[in-house]
C-alpha positions in Angstrom: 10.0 177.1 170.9 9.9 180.7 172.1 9.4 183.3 169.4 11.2 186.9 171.1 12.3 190.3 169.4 14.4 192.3 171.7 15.5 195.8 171.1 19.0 196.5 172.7 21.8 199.4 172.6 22.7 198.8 168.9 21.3 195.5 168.2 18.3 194.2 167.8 18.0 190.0 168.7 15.5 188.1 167.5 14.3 184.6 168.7 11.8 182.2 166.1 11.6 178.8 165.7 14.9 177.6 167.3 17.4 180.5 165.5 18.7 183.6 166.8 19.0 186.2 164.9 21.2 189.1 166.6 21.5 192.1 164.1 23.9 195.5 164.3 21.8 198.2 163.7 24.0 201.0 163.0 24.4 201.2 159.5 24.8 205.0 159.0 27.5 204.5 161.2 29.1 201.6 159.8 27.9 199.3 162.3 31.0 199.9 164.8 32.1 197.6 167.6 31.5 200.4 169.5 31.1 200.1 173.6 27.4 199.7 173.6 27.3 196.9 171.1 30.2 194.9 173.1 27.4 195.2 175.9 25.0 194.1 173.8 26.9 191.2 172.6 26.6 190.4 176.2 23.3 190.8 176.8 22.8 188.3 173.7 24.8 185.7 175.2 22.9 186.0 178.4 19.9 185.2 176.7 21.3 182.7 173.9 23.7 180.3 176.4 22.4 177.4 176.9 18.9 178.1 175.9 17.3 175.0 174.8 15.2 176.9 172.5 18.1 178.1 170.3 19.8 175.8 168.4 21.8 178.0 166.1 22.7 182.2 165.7 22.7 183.9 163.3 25.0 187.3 163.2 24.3 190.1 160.8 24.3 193.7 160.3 21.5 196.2 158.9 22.0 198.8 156.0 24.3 196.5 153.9 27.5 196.9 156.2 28.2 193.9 158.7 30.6 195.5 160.8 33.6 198.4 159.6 35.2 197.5 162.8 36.7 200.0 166.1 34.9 202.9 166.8 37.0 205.8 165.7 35.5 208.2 167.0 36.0 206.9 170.0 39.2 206.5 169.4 40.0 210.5 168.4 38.5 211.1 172.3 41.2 209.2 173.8 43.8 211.0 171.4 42.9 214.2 172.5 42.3 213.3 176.0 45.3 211.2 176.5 45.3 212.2 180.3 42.1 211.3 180.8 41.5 208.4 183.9 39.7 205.9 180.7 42.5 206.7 178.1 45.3 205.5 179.9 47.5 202.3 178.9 46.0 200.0 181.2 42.8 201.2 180.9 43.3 199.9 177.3 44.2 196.7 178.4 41.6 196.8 180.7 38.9 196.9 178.0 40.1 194.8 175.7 40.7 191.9 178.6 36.9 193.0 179.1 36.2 192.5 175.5 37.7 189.0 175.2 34.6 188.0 178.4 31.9 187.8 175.8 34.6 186.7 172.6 35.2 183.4 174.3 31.2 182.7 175.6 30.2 183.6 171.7 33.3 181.5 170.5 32.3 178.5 173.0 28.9 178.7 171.7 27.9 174.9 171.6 25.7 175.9 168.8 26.3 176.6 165.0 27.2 180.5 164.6 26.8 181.5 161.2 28.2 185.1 160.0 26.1 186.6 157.5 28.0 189.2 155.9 26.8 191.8 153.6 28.9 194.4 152.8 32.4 195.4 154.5 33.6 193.0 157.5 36.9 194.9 158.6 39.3 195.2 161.5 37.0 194.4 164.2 34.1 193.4 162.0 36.3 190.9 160.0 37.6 189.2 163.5 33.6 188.7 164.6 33.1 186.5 161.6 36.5 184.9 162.2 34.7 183.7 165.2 31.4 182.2 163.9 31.6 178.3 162.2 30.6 179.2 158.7 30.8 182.6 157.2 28.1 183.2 154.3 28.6 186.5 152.1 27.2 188.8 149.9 28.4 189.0 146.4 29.6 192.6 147.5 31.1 191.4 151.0 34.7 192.5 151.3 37.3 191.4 154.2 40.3 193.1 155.7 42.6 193.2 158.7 42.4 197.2 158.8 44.4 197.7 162.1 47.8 198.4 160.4 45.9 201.1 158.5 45.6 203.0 161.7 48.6 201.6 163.3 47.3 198.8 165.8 47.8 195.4 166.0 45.0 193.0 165.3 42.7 192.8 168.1 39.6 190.3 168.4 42.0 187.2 169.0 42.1 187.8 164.8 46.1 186.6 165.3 45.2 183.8 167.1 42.0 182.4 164.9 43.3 183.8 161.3 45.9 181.6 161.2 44.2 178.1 162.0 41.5 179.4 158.9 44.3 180.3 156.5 47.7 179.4 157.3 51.1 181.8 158.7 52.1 183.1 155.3 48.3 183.8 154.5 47.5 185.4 157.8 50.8 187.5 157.6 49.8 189.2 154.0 46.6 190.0 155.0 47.3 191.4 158.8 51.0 193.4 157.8 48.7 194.5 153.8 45.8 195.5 155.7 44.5 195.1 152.0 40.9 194.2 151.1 39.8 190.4 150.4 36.6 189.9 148.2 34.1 187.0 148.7 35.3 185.6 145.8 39.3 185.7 147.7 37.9 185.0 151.0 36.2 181.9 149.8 39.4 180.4 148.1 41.3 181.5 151.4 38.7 179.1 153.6 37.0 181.9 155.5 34.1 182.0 153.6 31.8 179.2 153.2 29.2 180.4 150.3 28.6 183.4 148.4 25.1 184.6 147.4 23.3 187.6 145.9 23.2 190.4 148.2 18.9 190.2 147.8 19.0 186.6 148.8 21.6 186.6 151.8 19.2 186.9 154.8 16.9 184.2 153.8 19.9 181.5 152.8 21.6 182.7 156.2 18.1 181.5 158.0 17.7 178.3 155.3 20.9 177.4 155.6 20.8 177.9 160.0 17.4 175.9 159.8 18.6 172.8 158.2 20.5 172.7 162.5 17.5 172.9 164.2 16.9 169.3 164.0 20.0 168.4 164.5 21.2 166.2 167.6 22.4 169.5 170.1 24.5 167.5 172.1 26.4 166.0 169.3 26.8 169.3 167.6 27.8 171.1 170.7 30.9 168.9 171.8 31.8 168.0 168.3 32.4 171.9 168.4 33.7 171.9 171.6 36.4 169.4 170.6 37.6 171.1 167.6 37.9 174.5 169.3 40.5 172.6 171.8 41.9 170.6 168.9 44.8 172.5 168.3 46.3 173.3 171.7 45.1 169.2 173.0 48.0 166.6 173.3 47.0 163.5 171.3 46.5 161.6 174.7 44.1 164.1 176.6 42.0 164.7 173.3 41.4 160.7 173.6 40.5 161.3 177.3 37.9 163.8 175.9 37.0 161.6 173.3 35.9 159.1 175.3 33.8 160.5 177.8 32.1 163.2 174.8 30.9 159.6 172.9 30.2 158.6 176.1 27.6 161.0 177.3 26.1 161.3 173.8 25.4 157.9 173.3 22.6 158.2 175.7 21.1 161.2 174.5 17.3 160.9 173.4 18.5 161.7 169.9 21.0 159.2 170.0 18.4 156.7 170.9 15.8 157.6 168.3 18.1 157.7 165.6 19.6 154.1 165.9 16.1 153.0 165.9 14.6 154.9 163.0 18.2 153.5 161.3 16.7 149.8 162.3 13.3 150.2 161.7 14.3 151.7 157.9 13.0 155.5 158.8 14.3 158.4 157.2 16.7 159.8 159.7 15.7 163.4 161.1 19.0 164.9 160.7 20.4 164.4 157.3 22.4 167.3 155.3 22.8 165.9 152.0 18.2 165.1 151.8 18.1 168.8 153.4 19.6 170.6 150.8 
């Protein structure tokens, strides 16, 4: 498997023994989702997609802060430029119709994406780890749907994913509060998975991503594929999908090897519960 550290805009992606680890780098900033790191998410999922080499990704941010969300600085340029060609309305639109190009590729990842969030996760930030499968924080992570705070509307498809994580009623108090969710909260609401020690997080993030690597990829990556579409699928064309999912797994090396290590009385090489 390749081994790779790449240096980008404000990111840094790094490639080792089947995980990628893609990392914001501007902490003295706040990490921001900031123009030049929606590139870079790009230029990650160029690399990442469909790369045999990865099997799962890791996202994280440097300094102790995951991700404190829009750029607002950016923000004050369009307010006192408002005539300006890039401020306009649909302009707006414009980019965040851009935005949702790489939100979908790192949402149909048929990989494991794990969030590994130290530190504040909010507006923007909060609706990245929305998107991963499992969410592992910090003791001292905090959550929050921020945009009401400076009078937006949630952005990051967060209305569309918070919802299936936590339930309407749920999803209403914390987009129309804006108010801050702990780890401790977030775990009890089901967006958090596990909780460690701010010192340990990195490593269990990587323990915890490594115990995918020898998993069975084609499995994992329609399983995932299948739940993504779960709740807009009727009951008959999920069955259609179904079907022809088991049917192209079934003849997957992995698929083959395992039913024989299962006959043969062999430890299987993808088991959770021995792995942890």
């Amino acid at each position: 498997m390749q081994e790779d550290i790449i240096t980008l805009r404000e990111a840094r992606l790094e490639i080792r023994d089947g995980i990628a680890e893609f990392t914001h780098t501007q902490a003295k900033r706040r990490n921001p989702l900031s123009l030049e790191l929606r590139e870079d998410y790009t230029d990650m999922l160029d690399r990442v997609e469909g790369n045999p080499d990865v099997r799962a990704l890791i996202i994280t941010g440097e300094g102790g802060v995951f991700s404190a969300g829009g750029d607002l600085r950016g923000m004050k340029a369009r307010i006192d430029n408002p005539d300006a060609a890039q401020h306009t309305p649909d302009a707006t639109r414009r980019r965040v119709l851009v935005l949702h190009d790489w939100v979908s590729r790192l949402r149909s990842l048929e990989i494991p994406v794990i969030a590994a969030v130290d530190g504040p996760a909010v507006g923007a930030g909060m609706g990245l780890a929305l998107i991963a499968d499992f969410v592992l924080a910090s003791s001292r992570a905090f959550f929050g749907m921020s945009f009401a705070k400076v009078g937006m509307i949630p952005d990051m498809a967060a209305a569309y994913f918070l919802p299936r994580v936590v339930g309407m009623a749920a999803a209403k108090d914390l987009m129309m509060t804006a108010r801050r969710v702990s780890a401790e909260e977030a775990k009890d609401l089901g967006i958090v998975y596990s909780i460690f020690p701010h010192e340990t997080l990195a490593e269990q993030a990587r323990r915890f991503a490594r115990r995918f690597v020898d998993g069975p990829p084609e499995a994992l990556g329609m399983t995932k594929r299948m739940l993504n579409s779960a709740f807009e699928t009727t009951y008959a064309t999920f069955v259609e999908l179904e079907a022809a999912a088991q049917a192209v797994v079934t003849t997957t090396p992995f698929h083959r090897e395992a039913v024989q290590r299962f006959v043969d009385g062999q430890p299987g090489r993808y088991d959770w519960d021995r792995q942890a």
